[in-house]
matplotlib code that plots the C-alpha trace (Angstrom):
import matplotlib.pyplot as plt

x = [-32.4, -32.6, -31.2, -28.1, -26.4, -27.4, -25.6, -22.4, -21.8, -21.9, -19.4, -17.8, -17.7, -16.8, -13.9, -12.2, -12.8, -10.9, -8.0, -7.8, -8.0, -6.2, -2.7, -3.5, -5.4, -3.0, -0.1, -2.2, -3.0, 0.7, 2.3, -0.1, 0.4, 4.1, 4.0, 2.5, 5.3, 2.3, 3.3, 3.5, -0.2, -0.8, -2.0, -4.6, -6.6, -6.7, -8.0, -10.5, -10.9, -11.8, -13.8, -16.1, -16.6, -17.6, -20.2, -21.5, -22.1, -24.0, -25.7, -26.8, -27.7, -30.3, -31.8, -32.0, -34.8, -36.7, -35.9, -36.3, -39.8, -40.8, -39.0, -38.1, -34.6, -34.9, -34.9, -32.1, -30.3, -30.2, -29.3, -26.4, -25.5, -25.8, -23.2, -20.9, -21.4, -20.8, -17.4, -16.2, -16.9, -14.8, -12.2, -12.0, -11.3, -8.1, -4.6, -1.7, 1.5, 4.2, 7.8, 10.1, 11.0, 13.8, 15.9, 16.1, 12.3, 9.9, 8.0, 5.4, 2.9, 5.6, 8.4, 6.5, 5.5, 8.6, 10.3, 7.5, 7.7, 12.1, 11.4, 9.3, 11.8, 15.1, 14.4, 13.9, 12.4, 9.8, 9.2, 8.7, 6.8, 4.9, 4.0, 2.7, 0.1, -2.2, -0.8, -2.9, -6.2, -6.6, -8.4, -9.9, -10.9, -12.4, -14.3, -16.3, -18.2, -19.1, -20.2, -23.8, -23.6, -21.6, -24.5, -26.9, -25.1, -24.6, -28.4, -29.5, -32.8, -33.1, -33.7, -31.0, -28.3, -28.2, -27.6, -24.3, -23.4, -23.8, -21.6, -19.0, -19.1, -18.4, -15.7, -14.0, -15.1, -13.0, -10.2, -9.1, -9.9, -7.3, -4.8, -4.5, -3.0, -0.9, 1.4, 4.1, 3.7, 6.8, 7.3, 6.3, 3.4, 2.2, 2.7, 0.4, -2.4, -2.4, -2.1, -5.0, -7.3, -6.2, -6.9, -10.4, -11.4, -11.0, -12.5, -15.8, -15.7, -15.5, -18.3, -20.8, -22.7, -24.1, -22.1, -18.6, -19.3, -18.1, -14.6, -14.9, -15.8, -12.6, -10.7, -12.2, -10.6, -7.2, -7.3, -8.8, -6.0, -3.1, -4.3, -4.3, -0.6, 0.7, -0.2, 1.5, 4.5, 4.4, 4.0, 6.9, 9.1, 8.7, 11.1, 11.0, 8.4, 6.2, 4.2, 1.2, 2.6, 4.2, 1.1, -1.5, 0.6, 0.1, -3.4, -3.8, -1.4, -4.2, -7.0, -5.6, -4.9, -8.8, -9.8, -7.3, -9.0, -12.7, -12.1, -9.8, -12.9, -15.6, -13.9, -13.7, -17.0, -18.4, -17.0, -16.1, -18.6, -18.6, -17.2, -14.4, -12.8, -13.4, -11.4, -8.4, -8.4, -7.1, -4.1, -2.2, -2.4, -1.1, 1.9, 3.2, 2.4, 5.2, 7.4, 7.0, 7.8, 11.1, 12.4, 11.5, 14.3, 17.3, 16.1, 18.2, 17.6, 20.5, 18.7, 15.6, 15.7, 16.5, 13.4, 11.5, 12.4, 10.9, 7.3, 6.7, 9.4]
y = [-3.4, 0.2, 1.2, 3.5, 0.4, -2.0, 1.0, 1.6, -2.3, -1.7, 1.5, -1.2, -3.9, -1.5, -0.1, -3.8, -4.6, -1.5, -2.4, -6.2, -5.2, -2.0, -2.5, -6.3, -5.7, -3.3, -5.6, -8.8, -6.9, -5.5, -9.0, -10.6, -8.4, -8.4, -12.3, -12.1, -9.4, -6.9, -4.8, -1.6, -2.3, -1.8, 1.9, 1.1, -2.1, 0.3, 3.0, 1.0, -0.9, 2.6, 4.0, 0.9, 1.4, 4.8, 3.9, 1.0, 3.4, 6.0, 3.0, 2.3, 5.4, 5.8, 2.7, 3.0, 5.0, 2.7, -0.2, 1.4, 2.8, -0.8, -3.0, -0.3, -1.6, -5.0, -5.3, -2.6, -4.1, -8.0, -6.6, -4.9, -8.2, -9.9, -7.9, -8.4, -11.8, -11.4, -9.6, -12.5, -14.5, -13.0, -12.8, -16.3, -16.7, -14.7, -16.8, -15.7, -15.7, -15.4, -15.0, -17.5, -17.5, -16.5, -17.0, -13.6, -12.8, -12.7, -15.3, -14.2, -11.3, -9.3, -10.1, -9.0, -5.7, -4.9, -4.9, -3.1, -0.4, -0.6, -0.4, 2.7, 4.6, 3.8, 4.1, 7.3, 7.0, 4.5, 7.4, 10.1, 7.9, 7.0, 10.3, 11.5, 9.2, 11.0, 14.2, 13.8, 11.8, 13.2, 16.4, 16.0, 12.9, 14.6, 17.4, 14.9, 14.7, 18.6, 18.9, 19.0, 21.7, 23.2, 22.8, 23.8, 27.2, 27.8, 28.3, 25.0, 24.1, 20.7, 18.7, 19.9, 18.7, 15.3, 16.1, 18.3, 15.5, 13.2, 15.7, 16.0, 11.5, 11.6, 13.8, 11.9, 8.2, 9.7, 10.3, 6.5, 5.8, 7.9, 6.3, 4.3, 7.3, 8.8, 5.5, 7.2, 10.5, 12.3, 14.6, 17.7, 16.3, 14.9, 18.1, 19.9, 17.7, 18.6, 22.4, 22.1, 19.9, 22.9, 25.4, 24.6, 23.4, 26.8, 28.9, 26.7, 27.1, 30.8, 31.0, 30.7, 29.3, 26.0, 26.2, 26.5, 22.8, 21.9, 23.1, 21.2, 17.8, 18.6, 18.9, 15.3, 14.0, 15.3, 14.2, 11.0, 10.2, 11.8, 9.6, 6.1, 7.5, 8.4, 4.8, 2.7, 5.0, 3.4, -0.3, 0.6, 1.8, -1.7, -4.0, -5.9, -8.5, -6.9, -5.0, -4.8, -3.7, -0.5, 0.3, -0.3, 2.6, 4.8, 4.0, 4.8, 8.0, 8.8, 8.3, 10.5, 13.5, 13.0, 13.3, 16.3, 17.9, 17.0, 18.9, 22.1, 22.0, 21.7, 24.5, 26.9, 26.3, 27.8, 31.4, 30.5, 29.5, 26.3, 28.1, 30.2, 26.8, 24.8, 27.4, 27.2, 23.9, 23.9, 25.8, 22.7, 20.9, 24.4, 23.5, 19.9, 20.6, 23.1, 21.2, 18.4, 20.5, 21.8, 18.2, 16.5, 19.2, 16.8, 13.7, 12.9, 10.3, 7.4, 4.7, 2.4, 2.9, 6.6, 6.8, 5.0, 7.0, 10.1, 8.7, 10.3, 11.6]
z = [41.0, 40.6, 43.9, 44.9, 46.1, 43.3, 40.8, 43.0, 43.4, 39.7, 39.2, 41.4, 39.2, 35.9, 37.9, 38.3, 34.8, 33.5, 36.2, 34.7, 31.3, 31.3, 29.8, 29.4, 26.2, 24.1, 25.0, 24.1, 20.9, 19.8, 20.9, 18.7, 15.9, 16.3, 16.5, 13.1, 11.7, 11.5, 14.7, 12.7, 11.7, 16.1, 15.4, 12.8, 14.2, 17.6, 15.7, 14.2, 17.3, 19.2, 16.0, 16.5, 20.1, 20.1, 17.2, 19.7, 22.5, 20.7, 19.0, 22.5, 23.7, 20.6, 21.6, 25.6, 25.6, 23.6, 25.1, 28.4, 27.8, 26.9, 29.7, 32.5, 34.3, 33.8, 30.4, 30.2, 32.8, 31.2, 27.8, 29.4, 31.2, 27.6, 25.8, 28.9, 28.0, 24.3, 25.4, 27.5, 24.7, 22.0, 24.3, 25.0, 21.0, 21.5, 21.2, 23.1, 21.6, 23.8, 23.3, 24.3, 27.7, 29.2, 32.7, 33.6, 32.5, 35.6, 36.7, 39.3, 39.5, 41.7, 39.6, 36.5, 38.4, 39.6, 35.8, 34.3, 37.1, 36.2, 32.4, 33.1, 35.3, 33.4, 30.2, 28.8, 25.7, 27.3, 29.9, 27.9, 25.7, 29.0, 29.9, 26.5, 26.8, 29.5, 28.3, 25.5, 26.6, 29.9, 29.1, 26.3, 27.8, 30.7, 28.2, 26.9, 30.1, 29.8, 25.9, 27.0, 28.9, 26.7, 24.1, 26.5, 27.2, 23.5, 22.9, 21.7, 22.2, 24.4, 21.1, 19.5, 22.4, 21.3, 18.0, 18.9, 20.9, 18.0, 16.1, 18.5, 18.7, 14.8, 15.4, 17.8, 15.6, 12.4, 14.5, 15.2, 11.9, 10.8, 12.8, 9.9, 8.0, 11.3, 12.1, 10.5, 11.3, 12.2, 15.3, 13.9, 12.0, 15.5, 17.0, 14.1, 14.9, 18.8, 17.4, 15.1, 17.8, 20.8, 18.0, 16.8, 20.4, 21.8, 18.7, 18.4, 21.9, 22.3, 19.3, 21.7, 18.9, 18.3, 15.0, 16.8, 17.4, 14.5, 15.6, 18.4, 16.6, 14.7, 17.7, 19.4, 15.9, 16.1, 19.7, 19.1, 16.6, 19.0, 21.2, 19.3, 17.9, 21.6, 22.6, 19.4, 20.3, 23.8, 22.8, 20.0, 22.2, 25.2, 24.9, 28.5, 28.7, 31.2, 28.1, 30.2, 33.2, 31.9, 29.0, 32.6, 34.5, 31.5, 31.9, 35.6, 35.3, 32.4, 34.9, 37.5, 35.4, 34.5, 38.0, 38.6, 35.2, 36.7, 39.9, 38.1, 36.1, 38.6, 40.9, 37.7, 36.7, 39.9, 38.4, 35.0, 31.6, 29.8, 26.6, 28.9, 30.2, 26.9, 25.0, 28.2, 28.2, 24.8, 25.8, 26.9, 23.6, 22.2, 24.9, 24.4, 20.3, 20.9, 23.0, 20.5, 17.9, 19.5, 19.8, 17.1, 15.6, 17.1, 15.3, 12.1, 9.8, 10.5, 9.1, 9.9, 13.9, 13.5, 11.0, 13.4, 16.3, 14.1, 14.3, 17.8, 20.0]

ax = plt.figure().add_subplot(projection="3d")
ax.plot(x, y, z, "-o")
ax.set_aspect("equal")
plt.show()
């Protein structure tokens, strides 16, 4: 049905499944994980996990036009339908593994809301822990949408956009499958890779040169990794048994610093280039990879938990 209505019904649609999954699936995963003694292996299978995703989407996009020029809508429309499908599907093969319960866990939806909202407010390391979360994936998160243009503006020729697309997707695809190397990565080592990802994102920016894209793909990996690292810091650092609660308000502060960075973006597009704001929006990495670095000074080695604590402040 390739109407306006039949496609909004669908944002529609999209926009419940990310509320119902978001925060439900990282706790599913770590509690499984953890279950199994294997929660410090949380930052790797999401890396992986991620990695795999972004190779499925650009898988799709090569074969859209294909498939479109042969079946129109319909055909690209019932395939999409099928892999929905084959999602449910695997997830239905997923065990839970709960914790034993206990009287003063909740038991209802607004119970469970209530102490994931508490664990988020009074704890601080689960706040800060919290907050780094969208300080990391908003942007660059937002960026992505704009690469295009960004290609378009550097010169490339039309046929030549996908391909610094492409580049900029393997970029981002190596960074969760380094996750495996970053679990225990220390504050300042954190804080390097946001300086090196806010560094080469505003120098192959500022190029102006289809070649500066390679900086960029560089700084979609460092992101990409931050990003995997931020959100095994968060699962590490809940203790309360509303998991999901407290890793789904990460993921909704996340979306709204995304809209706020779509409309700074769109207003300072309207006097600004592609390559000027690509280049500032690489400033606030610079930022928090100082802040980060400037705290993880007052962690000391006393023991396991103290070593732990190092990972990510």
């Amino acid at each position: 049905m390739p109407a306006y209505w039949a496609f909004a019904v669908g944002f529609v649609l999209w926009g419940a499944r990310e509320a119902l999954e978001s925060g439900a699936l990282e706790a599913l995963v770590y509690d499984h994980l953890d279950h199994d003694g294997a929660a410090e292996e949380y930052a790797k299978v999401m890396g992986r996990a991620r990695s795999v995703g972004l190779v499925a989407v650009a898988l799709s996009m090569a074969v859209a036009g294909p498939v479109f020029a042969v079946g129109g809508y319909t055909v690209v429309g019932v395939a999409s339908v099928l892999a929905c499908l084959a999602c449910a599907l695997v997830a239905l093969t997923f065990t839970e593994r709960r914790a034993a319960a206990h009287d003063e866990d909740p038991t209802g939806y607004l119970d469970t809301l209530r102490a994931g909202l508490a664990e988020a407010r009074t704890s601080p390391k689960v706040r800060s822990a919290l907050l780094l979360v969208p300080a990391v994936t908003a942007i660059w998160g937002e960026l992505e949408e704009y690469v295009p243009l960004l290609a378009r503006e550097s010169g490339a020729a039309t046929t030549a956009v996908p391909l610094l697309v492409l580049l900029v997707w393997v970029g981002a695809t190596s960074g969760g499958l380094l996750a495996t190397y970053g679990s225990r990565m220390r504050a300042r080592g954190f804080a390097a890779v946001l300086a090196v990802g806010g560094l080469a994102l505003s120098l192959g920016a500022i190029t102006g040169h289809p070649a500066g894209f390679a900086g960029i793909a560089v700084a979609f990996a460092m992101f990409q990794l931050g990003g995997v690292l931020a959100d095994a810091r968060l699962q590490e650092r809940i203790t309360g048994p509303s998991r999901a609660t407290v890793t789904s308000l990460a993921g909704l502060v996340t979306d709204l610093c995304t809209i706020l960075a779509l409309l700074v973006y769109g207003a300072a597009s309207l006097v600004l280039p592609h390559s000027a704001l690509f280049a500032l929006f690489g400033v606030p990495y610079l930022v928090i990879a100082l802040v980060l670095a400037r705290s993880g000074r007052r962690f000391r080695p006393r023991g396991e938990d103290q070593e732990r604590a190092e990972v990510i402040p």
